[in-house]
C-alpha positions as MATLAB code, in Angstrom:
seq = 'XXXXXXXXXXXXXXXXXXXXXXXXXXXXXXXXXXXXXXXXXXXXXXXXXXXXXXXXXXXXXXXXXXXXXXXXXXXXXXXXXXXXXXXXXXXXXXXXXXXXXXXXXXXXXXXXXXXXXXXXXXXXXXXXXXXXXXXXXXXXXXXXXXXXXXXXXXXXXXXXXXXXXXXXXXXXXXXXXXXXXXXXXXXXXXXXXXXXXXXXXXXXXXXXXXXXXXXXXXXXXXXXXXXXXXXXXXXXXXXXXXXXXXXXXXXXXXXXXXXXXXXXXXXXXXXXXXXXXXXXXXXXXXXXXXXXXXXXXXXXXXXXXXXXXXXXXXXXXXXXXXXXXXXXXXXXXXXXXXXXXXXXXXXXXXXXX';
ca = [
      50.687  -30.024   67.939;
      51.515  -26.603   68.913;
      50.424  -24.845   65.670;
      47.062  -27.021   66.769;
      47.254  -25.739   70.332;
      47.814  -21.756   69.236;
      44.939  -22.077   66.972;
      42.478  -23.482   69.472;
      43.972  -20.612   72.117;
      43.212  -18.191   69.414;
      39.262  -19.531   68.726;
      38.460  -19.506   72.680;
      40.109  -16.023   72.862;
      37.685  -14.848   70.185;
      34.868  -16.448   71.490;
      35.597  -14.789   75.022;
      35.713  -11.550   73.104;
      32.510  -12.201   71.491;
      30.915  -13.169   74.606;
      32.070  -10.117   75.878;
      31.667   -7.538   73.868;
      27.958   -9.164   73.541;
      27.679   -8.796   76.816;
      28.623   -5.443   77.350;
      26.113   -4.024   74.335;
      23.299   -6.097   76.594;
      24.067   -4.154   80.082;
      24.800   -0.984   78.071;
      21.401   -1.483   76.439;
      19.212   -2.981   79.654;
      15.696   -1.449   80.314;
      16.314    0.537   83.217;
      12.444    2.353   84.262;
      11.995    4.562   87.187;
      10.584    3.602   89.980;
       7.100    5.587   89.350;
       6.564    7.158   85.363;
       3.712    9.156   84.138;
       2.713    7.382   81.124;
      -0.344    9.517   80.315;
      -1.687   12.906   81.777;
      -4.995   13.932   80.566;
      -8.069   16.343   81.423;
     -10.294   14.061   79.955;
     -13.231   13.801   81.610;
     -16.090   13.337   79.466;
     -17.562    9.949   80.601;
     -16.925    9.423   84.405;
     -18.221    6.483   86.529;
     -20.893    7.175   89.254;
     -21.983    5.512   92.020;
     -24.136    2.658   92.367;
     -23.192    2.613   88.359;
     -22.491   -1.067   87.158;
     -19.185   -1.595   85.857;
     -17.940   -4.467   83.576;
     -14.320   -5.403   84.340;
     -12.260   -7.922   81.489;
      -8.839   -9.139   82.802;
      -6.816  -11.267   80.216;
      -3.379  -12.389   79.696;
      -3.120  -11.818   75.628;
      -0.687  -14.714   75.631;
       1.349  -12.087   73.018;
      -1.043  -13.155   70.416;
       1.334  -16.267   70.064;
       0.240  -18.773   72.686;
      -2.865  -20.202   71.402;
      -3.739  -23.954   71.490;
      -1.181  -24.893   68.588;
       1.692  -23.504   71.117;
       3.992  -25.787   73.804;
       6.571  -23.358   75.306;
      10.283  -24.173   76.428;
      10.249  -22.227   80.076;
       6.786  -24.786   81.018;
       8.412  -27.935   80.121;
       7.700  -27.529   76.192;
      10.221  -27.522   73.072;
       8.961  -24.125   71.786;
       9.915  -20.719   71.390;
       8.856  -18.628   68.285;
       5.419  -20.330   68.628;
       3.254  -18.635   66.119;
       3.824  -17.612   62.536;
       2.536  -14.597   61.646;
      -0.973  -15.534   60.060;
      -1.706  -17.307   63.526;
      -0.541  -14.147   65.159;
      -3.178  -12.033   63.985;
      -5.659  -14.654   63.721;
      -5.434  -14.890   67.998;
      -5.015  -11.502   68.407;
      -9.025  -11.579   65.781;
     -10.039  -13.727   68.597;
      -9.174  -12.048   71.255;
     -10.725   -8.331   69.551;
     -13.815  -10.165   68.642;
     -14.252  -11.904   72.437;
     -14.253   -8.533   74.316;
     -16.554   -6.674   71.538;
     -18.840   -9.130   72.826;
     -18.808   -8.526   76.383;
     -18.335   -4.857   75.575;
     -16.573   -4.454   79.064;
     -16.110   -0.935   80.220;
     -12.505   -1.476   81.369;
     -10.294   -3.732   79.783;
      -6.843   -5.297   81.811;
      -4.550   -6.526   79.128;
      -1.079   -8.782   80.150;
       1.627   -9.809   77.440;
       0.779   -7.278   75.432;
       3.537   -7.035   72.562;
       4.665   -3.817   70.805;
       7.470   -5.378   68.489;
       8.630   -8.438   69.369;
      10.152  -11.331   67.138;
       8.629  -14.254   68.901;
       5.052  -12.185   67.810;
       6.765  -11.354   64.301;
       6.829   -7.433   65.508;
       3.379   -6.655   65.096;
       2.048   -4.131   67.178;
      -0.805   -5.424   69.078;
      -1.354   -1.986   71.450;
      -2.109   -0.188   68.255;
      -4.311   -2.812   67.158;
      -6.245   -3.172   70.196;
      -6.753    0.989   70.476;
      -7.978    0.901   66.780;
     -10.293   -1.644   67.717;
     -11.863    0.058   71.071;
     -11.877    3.652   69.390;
     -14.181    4.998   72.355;
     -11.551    3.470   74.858;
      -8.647    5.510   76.454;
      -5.657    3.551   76.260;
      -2.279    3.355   78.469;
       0.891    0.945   77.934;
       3.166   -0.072   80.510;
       6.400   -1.990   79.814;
       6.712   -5.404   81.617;
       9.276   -7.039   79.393;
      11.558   -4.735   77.435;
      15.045   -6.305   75.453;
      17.155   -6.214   72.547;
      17.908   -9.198   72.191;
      17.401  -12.238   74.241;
      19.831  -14.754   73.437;
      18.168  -18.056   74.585;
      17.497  -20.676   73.649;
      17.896  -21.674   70.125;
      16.171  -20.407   67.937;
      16.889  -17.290   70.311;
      14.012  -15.553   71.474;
      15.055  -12.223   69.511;
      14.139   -8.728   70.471;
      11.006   -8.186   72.788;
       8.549   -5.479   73.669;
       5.930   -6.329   75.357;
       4.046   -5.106   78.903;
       0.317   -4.271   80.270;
      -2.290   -2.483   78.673;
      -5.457   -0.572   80.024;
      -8.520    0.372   78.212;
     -10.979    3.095   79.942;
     -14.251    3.981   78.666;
     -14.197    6.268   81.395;
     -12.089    9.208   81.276;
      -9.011    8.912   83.578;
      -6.712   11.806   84.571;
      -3.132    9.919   85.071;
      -1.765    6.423   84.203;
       1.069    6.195   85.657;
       3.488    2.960   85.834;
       5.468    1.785   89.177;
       8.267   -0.416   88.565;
       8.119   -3.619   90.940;
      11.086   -5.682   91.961;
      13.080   -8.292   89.540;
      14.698  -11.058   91.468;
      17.229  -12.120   89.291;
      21.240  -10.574   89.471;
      23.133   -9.614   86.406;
      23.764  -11.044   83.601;
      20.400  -12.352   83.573;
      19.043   -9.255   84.184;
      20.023   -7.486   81.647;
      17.405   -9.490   79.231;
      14.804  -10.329   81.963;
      11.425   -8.958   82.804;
      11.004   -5.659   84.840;
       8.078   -5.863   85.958;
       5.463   -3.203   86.973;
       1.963   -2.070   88.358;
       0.465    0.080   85.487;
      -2.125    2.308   87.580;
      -5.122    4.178   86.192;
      -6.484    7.312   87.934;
     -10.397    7.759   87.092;
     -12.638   10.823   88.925;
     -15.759    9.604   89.969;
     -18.492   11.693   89.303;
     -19.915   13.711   92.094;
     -17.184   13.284   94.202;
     -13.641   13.732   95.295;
     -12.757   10.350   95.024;
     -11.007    8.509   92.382;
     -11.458    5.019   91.162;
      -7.779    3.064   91.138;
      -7.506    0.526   88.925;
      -4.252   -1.704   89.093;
      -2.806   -3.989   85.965;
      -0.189   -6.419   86.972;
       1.573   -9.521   85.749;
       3.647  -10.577   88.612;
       6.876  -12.944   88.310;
       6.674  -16.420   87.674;
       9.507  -18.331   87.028;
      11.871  -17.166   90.291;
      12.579  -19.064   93.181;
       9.674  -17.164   95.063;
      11.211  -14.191   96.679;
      10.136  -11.792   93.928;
       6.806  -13.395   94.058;
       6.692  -12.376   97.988;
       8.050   -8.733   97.546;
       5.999   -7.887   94.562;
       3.109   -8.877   96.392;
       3.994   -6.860   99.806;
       4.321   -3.497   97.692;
       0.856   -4.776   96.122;
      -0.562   -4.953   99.564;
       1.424   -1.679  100.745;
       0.073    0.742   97.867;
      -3.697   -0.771   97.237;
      -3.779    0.161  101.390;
      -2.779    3.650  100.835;
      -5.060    4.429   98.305;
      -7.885    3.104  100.448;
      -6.835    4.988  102.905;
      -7.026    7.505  101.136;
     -10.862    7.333  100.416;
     -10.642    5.650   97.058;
     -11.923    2.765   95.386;
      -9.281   -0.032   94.142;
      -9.804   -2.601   92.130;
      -6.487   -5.100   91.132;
      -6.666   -7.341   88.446;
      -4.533   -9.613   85.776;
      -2.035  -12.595   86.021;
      -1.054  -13.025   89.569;
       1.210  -15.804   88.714;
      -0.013  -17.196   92.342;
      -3.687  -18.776   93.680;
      -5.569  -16.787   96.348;
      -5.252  -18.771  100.032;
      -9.182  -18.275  100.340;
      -9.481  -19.970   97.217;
     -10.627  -23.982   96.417;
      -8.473  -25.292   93.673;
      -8.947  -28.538   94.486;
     -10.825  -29.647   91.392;
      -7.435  -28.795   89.374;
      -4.535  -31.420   91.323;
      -0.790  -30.738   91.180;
       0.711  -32.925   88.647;
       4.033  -33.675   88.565;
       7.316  -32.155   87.039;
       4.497  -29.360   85.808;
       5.613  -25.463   86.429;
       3.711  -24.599   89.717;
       2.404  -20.932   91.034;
       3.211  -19.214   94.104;
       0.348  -18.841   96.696;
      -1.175  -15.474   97.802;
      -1.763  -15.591  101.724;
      -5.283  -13.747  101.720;
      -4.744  -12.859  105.334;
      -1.536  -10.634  104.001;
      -4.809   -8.177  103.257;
      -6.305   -6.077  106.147;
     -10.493   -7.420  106.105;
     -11.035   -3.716  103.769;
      -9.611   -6.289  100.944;
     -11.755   -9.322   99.000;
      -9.237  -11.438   96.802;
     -11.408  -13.011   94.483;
     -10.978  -15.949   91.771;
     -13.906  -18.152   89.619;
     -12.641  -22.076   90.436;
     -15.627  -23.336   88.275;
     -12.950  -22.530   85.003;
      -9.369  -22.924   84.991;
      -7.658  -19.342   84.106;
      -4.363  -20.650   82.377;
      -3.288  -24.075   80.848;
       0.381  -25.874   81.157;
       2.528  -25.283   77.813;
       4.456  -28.317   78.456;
       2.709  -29.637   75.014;
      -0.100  -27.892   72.374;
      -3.644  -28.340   73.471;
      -5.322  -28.942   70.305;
      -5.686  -32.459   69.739;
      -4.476  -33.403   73.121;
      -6.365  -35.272   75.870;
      -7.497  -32.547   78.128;
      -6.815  -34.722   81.619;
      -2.907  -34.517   80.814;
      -2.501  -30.873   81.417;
      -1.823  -28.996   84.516;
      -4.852  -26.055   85.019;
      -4.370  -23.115   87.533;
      -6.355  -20.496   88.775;
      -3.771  -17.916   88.886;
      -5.805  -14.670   87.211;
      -8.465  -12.803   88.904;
      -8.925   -9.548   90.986;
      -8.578   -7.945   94.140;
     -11.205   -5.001   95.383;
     -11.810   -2.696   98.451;
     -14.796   -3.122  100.681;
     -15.944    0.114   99.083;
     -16.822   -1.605   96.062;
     -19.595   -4.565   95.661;
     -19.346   -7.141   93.431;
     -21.716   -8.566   91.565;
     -19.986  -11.623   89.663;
     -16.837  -13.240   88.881;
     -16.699  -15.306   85.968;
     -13.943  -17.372   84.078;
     -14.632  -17.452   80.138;
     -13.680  -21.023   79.300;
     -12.895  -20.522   75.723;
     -10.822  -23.884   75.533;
      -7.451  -21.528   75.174;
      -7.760  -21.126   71.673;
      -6.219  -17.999   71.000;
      -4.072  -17.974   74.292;
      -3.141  -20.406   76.918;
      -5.518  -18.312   79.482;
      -8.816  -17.883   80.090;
     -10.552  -13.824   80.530;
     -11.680  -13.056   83.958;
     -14.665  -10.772   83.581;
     -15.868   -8.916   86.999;
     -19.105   -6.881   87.554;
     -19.276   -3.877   90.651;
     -20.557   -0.978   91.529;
     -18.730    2.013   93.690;
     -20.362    2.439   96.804;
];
């Protein structure tokens, strides 16, 4: 019994040494940004938007190439976690490429964007996307940057993943401002850092500057990061206004606008459920704006091919924000029946005043 006894002390000891050490290499290697990095300063300035010029706007959470309509996910009430191999990878990421050549939008807002990443099998879908938009400038933001995440089984693996923005216009900075993370340590040490990736762009004939502002704000807390990422939202799209410029937000808000009907798509239950955006948190310079006639993003609790559609959760949690300095012509949700990811582009039309 007490040879027994020793040998079980001895296992837990090693496993507490394990857990440790494990531990320690994940704080020691944690993804600690600044709160505001230049990510790309350039005198480019060859094709700059004017006024009263019509501008095409594509918003889309990539889904990391691996949520298509094959894919149920563990954190929405699903059983999986690597959910693509790598032939279904690239044939979502196909999808996605050949969607936006057809629109031909002049800026594109990219979410879950992966640079090498298991649960994506570490292809590098920034490069892919700048080889595919040759006449776009490109910038990359990190939103979700670990070694190894070590839940659940299979374990999620390394990730790399954040926003990306793609200018046909010529844009001076890009610059990336870190946002709050709600959650304490240990958890996060492998968590999500969010950010704002910003894009300067002159407009021509002016001193002004067009702002445009990627995001992908948190989801799965309690709602306090929800509330604080949205108040430095609020704080910094008034400055630049202030400021004389034009702003224009846009990507996966994780919440529904207050000004916006969502009744056609009814809370289900024990379905993941997004934080709401109080419109009036905007001074009246601000129009938060959302297409109900499409749902922008599908539950994961189960894979959507082959399923009956009415026993999914839909949200309209992906659209855009603009200044009163900038008309809009349209807002429209894509429905393309989630095929390559579980949401839906968000293409906006405007002009600069």
């Amino acid at each position: 019994m007490r040879k027994a006894l020793r040998i079980i002390f001895r296992i837990i000891v090693c496993l507490v040494i394990i857990a440790a050490l494990c531990l320690g290499l994940m704080t020691a290697a944690e993804y600690r940004p600044k709160d505001r990095e230049t990510l790309v300063s350039s005198s480019r300035t060859s094709s700059l938007p004017k006024a009263s010029q019509s501008i095409r706007i594509l918003s889309w959470n990539t889904g990391y190439g691996a949520l298509g309509d094959n894919a149920d996910f563990f954190m929405d009430g699903g059983k999986g976690v690597i959910t693509a191999d790598t032939p279904r990878v690239l044939t979502n990421i196909g999808g996605i490429v050949e969607f936006i050549k057809s629109e031909d939008p002049d800026l594109i807002l990219l979410q879950e964007v992966d640079l090498s990443s298991k649960r994506s099998s570490y292809i590098n879908q920034t490069q892919v996307y700048r080889d595919n938009f040759p006449d776009h400038m490109s910038s990359f933001a990190y939103n979700y940057r670990a070694l190894y995440v070590p839940y659940p089984l299979p374990t999620l693996g390394k990730v790399e993943s954040g926003l990306q923005t793609l200018s046909r216009f010529g844009f001076h900075e890009a610059e990336r401002i870190s946002l709050p993370c709600p959650f304490s340590w240990p958890v996060s040490t492998v968590n999500l850092k969010r950010c704002l990736l910003v894009t300067r762009i002159p407009v021509s004939g002016t001193e002004k500057e067009l702002v445009v502002i990627n995001l992908h704000l948190e989801a799965y807390d309690s709602g306090e990061g929800k509330t604080e990422q949205t108040r430095i939202l609020v704080r910094f799209m008034q400055e630049e206004y202030n400021k004389g410029n034009y702003v224009i937000a846009g990507g996966d808000f994780n919440q529904l606008f207050s000004n916006i009907d969502a009744s056609a798509y009814p809370v289900l239950e024990n379905r993941w459920q997004p934080g709401l955006i109080d419109a009036s948190a905007f001074s009246p310079s601000f129009s938060l704006l959302m297409d109900s006639a499409s749902p922008t993003c599908r539950s994961l609790d189960q894979p959507y091919s082959g399923a009956e559609r009415d026993g999914f959760q839909y949200y309209l949690i992906d659209g855009f924000i603009v200044s009163d300095n900038v008309t809009v012509a349209s807002v429209e949700t894509r429905d393309l029946d989630f095929v390559c990811s579980d949401h839906n582009p968000v293409i906006m039309t405007v002009s600069l005043n």
